[in-house]
C-alpha positions in Angstrom: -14.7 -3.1 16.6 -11.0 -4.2 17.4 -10.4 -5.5 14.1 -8.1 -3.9 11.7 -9.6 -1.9 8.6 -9.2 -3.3 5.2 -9.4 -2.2 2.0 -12.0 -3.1 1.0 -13.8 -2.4 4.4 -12.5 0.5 5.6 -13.0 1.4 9.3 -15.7 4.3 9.5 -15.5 6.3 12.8 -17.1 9.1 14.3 -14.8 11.4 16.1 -14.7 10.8 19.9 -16.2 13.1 22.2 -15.8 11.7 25.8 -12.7 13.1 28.0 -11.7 9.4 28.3 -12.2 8.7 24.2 -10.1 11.8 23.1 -7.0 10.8 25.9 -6.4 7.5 23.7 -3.8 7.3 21.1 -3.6 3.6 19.9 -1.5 1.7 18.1 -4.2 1.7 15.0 -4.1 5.9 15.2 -0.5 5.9 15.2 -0.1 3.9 12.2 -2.7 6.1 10.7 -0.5 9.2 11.3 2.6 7.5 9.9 1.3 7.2 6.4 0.2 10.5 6.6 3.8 11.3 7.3 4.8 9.3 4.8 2.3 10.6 2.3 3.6 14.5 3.4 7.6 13.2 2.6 6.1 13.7 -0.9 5.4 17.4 -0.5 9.1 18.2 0.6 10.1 15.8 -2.0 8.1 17.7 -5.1 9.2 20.8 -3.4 12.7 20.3 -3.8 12.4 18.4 -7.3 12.4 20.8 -9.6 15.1 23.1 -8.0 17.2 20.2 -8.6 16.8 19.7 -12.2 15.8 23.1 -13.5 19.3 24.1 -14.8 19.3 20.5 -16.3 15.8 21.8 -18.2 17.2 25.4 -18.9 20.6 23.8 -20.5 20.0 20.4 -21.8 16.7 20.2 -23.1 16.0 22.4 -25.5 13.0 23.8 -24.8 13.9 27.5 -25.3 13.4 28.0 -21.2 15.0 31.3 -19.4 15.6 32.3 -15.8 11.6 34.1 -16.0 10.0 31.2 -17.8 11.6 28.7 -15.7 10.3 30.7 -13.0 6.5 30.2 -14.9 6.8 26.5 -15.5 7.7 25.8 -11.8 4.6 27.5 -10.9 2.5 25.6 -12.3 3.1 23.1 -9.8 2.2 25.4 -6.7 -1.3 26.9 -8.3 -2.7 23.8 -9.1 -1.1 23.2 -5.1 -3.9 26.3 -4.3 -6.8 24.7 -6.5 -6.1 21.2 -4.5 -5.7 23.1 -1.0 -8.6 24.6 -1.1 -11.3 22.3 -2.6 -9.5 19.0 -0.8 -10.2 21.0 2.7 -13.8 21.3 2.0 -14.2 18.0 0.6 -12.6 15.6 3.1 -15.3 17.4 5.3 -17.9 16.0 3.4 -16.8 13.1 1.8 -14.5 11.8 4.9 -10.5 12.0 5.2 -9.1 8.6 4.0 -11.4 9.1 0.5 -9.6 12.8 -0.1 -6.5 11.2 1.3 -5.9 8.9 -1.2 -7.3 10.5 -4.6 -4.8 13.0 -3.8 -2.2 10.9 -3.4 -2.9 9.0 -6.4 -3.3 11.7 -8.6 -0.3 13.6 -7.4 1.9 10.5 -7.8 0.5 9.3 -11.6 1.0 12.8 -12.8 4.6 13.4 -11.3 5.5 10.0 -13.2 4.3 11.4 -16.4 6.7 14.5 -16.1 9.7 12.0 -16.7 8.3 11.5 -20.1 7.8 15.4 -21.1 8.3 16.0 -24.7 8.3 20.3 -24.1 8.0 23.2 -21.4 4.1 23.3 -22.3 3.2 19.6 -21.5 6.0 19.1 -18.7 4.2 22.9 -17.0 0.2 21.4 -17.4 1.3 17.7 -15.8 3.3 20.1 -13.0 0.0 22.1 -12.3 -2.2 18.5 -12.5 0.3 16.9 -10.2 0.3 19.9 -8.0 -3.8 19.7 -7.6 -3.3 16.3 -5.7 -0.3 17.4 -3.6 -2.3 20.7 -2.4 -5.3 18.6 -1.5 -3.2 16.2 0.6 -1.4 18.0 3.2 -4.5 19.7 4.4 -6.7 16.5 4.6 -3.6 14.3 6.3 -3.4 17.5 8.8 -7.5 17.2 9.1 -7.5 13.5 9.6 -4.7 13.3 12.1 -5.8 16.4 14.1 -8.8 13.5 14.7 -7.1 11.1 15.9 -5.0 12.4 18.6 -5.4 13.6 21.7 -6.5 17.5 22.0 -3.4 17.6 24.2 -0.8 16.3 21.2 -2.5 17.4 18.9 -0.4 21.1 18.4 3.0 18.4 18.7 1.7 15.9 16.0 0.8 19.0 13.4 4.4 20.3 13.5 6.0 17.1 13.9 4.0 15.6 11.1 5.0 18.6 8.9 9.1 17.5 9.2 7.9 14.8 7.0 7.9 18.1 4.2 11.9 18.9 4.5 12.9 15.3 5.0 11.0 15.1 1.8 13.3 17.6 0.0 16.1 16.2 2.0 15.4 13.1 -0.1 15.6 15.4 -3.6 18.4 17.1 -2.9 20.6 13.9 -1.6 19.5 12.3 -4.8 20.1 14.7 -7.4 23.7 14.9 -6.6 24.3 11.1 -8.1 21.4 10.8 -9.9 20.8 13.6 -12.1 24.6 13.4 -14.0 24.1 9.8 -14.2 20.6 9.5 -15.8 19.2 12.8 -16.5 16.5 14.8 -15.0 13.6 12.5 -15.9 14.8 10.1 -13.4 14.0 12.6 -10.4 10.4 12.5 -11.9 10.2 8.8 -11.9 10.9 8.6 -7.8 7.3 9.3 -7.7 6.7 6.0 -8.4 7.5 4.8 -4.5 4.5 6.9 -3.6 2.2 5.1 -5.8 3.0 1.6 -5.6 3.8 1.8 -1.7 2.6 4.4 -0.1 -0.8 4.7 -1.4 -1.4 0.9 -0.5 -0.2 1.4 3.0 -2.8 4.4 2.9 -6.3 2.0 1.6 -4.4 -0.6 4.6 -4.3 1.3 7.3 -6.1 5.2 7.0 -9.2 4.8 9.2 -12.0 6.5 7.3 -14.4 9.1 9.4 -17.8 11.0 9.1 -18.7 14.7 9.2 -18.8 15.2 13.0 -22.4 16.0 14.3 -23.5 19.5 14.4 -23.4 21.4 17.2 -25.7 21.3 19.9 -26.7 25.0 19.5 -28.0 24.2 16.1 -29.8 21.3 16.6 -33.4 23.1 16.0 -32.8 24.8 12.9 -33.9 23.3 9.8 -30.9 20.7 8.0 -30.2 22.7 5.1 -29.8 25.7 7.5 -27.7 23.5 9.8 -25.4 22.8 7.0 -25.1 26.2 5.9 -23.8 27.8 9.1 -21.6 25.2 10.1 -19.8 23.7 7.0 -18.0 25.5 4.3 -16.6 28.5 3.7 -19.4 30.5 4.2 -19.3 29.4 7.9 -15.2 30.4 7.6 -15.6 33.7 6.5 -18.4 34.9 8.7 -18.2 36.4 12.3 -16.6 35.2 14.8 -13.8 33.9 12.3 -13.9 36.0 9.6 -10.8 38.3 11.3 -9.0 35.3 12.2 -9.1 33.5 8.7 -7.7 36.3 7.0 -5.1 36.8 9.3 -4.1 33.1 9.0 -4.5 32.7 5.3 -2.1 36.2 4.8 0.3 34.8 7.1 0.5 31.7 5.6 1.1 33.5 1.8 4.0 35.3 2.9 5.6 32.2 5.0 5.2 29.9 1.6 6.5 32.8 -0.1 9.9 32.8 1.3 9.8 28.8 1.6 8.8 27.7 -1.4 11.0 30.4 -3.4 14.3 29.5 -1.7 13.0 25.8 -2.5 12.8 26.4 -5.9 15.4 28.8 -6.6 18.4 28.2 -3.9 20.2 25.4 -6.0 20.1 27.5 -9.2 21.2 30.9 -6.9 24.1 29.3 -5.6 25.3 28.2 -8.9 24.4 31.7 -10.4 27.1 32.7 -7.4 29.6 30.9 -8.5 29.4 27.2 -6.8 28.7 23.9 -8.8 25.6 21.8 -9.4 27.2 19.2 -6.4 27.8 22.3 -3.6 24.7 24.0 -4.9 22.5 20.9 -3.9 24.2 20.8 -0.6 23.5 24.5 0.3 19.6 22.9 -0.6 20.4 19.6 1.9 21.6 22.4 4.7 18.4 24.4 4.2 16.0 21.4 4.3 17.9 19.9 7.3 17.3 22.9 9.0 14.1 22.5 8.4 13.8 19.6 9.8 15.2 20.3 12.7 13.0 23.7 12.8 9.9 20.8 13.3 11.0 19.2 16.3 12.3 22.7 17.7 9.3 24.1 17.0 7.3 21.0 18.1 8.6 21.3 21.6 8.8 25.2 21.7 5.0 25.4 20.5 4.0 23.1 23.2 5.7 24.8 26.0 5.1 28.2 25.1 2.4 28.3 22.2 2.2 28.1 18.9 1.6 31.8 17.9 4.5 33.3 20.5 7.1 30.5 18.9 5.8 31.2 15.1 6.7 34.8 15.9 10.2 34.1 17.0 11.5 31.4 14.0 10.0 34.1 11.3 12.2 36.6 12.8 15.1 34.0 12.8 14.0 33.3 9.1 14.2 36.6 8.4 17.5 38.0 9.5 19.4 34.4 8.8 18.0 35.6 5.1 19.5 39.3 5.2 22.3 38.2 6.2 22.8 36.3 3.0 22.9 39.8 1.5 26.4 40.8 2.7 28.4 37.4 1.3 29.3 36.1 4.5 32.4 32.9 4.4 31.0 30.2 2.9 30.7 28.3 6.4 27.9 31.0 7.8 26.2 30.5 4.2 25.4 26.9 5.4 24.8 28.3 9.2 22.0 31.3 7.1 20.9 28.3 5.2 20.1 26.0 8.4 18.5 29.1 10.8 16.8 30.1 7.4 15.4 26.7 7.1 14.8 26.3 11.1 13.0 29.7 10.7 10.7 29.7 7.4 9.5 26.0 7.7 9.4 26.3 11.5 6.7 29.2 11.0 4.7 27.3 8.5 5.1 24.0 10.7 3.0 26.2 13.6 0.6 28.4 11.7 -1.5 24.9 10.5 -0.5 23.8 14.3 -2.5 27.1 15.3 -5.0 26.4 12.8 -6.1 23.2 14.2 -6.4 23.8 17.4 -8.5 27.1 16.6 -11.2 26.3 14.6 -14.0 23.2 16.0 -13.4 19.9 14.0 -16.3 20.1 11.7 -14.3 23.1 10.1 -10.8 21.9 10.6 -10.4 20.5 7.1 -11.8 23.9 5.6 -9.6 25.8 7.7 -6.8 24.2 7.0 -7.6 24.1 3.4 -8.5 27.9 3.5 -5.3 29.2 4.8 -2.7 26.7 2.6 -4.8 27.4 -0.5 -4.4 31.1 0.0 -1.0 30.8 0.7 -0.3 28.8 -2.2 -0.6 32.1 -3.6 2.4 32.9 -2.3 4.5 29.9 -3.5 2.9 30.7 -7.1 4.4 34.2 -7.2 7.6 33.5 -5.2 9.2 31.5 -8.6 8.0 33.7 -10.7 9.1 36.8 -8.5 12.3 35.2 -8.1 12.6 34.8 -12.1 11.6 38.0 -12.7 14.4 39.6 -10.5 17.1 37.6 -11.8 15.9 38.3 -15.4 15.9 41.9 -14.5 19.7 42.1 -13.6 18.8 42.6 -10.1 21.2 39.8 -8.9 21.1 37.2 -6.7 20.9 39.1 -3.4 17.6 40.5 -4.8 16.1 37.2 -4.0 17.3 36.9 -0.4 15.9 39.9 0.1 12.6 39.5 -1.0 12.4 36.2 1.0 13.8 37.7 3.9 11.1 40.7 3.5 8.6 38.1 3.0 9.4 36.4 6.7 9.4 39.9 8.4 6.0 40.6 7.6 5.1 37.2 8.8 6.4 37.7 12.3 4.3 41.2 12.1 0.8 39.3 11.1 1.6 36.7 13.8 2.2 39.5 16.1 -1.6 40.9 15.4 -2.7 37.4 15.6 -1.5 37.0 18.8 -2.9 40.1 20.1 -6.4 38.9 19.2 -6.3 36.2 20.6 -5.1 37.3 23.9 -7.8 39.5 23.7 -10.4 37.3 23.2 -9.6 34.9 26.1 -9.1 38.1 28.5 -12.6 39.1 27.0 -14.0 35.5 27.3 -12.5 35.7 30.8 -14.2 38.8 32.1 -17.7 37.7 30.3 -17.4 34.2 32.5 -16.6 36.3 36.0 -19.8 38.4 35.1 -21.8 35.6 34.6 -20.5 33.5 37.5 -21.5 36.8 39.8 -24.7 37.4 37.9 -25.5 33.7 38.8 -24.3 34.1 42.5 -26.8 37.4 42.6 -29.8 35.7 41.4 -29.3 33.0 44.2 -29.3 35.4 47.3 
């Protein structure tokens, strides 16, 4: 059919499987992964948000909020990010991508426009974690979906280039908070949100192709259907040989890369002005980090291709994590922004190639659990990095307590990468030698 999906009629597609179908990369496929880029601006933008306006909430609202309860309400937003994650994965494996696609979208953006209209900490932290279950749930899904339709070829590129769409996002926050928030408040930050659901969620029902649970594979054609689905959808399938080892791996890494990203999100406006800078030059040293970041996805888009996603994600957490020490020692305030940049090149760059590894590791009819395995796990990591960052400014511990917790956090992701790596150099070498025993088995047989 060469007719462009409605709305009402979306487009229902089965994934190609023919050398010649999978080399394609229409024009209707790349709209498709521009909404999904769009529809990921939002996560960087939520990201971002409440860093902006949570000395606003501490100071001018009344609520009775300190550094460490701060540090709980903007949690709320990154566990319900975990429950989304993970059941979103699993369902836009059943129930198709474009469905999950846009609940999550919806809901994320409804509940984000509420927060504008918070009359205490306890309301504005439940619509956070709310809002947060439909902005977990899309990033995986979008990933999912798009990982379908590119080419197997792009498709480690597209991952990490869709992912800038998350600092561009905070980009977006950071830029507007400067006029916005003296001008109007904080609700106003809240109210951006609105974009998403009016626009972008249209363009989504327009133009998001919807598609089926792939058929099973061929080696499991004669079991029984229920047996069928339970070995090759779920989690049960994830966490079973042969990638039990692998899933862990990813999901850890993952916890500790969101760690360091999503605490300096949250907490780098308010650290800077804690060290003595204003709310204007505090936002900026939040612009620097997310442009970094940005720039970490193409850098790591092109440095993933050429020499893998694993070998690159190794090298930007190390970057990440020294940039971050040397925060410690109060370098001029020109290397700050240069830390800042390499920090946000390095921590988002890492992140941008781990869900690039992820997609190209697992087979499609688990790609969507996969994906929503390891971000839902490492949502743990952005749940405890506010709070952790709280906790340590609440205990006296000072500002450089922070970097060094993120900086800690992006070493030991450059030493699970490492192991991650070695596996899986030494399953193709092993995969290698079982081929080249077969192959001369074969000849053998023939003489």
């Amino acid at each position: 059919m060469n007719h462009t999906p409605s709305a009402a009629a979306p487009e229902r597609t089965r994934r190609p499987h023919s050398p010649e179908a999978s080399a394609r990369f229409s024009k209707r496929s790349a709209t498709a992964v521009l909404v999904c880029w769009l529809l990921v601006v939002f996560d960087g933008y939520d990201l971002i948000v409440y860093g902006t306006v949570q000395s606003s909430l501490i100071t001018e609202t009344g609520w009775g909020l300190t550094k460490a309860t701060a540090g709980t309400v903007g949690s709320m937003a990154f566990l319900g990010m975990m429950i989304g994650a993970i059941f979103a994965g699993r369902m836009s494996d059943s129930w198709g991508r474009r469905r999950t696609i846009i609940a999550c979208a919806a809901l994320f953006s409804l509940f984000t426009i509420l927060c504008a209209f918070s009359p205490n900490a306890f309301v504005f932290g439940g619509l956070r974690l709310l809002a947060g279950i439909g902005l977990g749930g899309l990033v995986p899904s979008a990933n999912a979906l798009v990982g379908e339709l590119v080419p197997a070829k792009w498709r480690s590129t597209i991952a990490t280039l869709m992912m800038s769409g998350v600092p561009i996002g905070g980009s977006v926050a950071a830029l507007a908070g400067i006029p916005l928030i003296p001008a109007f408040g904080w609700p106003v930050m809240f109210l951006v949100a609105a974009v998403a659901l009016l626009v972008v969620v249209p363009l989504g029902l327009r133009f998001l192709p919807e598609t089926l649970p792939e058929s099973l594979p061929e080696t499991l054609t004669e079991l029984p259907t229920a047996e069928k689905a339970k070995q090759t959808v779920g989690f049960k399938s994830l966490l079973r040989a042969p990638y039990l080892g692998m899933s862990l791996l990813f999901a850890i890494s993952t916890l500790v890369t969101l760690f360091a990203w999503y605490g300096l999100g949250t907490w780098l406006p308010n650290l800077m002005q804690l060290a003595g800078y204003n709310l204007g030059s505090a936002l900026t040293f939040a612009l620097a980090l997310n442009l970094g970041a940005v720039v970490g996805s193409v850098a790591t888009a092109w440095a993933g291709t050429r020499f893998g996603p694993i070998p690159t994600a190794i090298a930007a957490a190390a970057v990440a994590a020294v940039a971050l020490a040397v925060l410690v020692a109060g370098p001029p305030v020109g290397l700050v922004y240069v830390m800042l940049v390499l920090a946000g090149v390095g921590t988002h760059g890492t992140q941008c190639l781990i869900i690039a590894a992820v997609a190209s590791h697992y087979p499609a009819h688990l790609r969507g659990t996969a994906l929503g395995w390891a971000l839902g796990v490492g949502r743990i990591g952005a749940v405890a990095a506010p709070q952790v960052g709280g906790l340590l400014l609440a205990a006296g511990l000072g500002v450089n307590s922070n970097f060094l917790a993120f900086a800690g956090a992006a070493a030991v992701a450059a030493i699970l990468l490492g192991i991650i790596g070695s596996k899986i150099k030494t399953t193709k070498i092993k995969t290698a030698k079982n081929q080249s025993k077969s192959t001369t088995s074969l000849g053998a047989s023939n003489v």
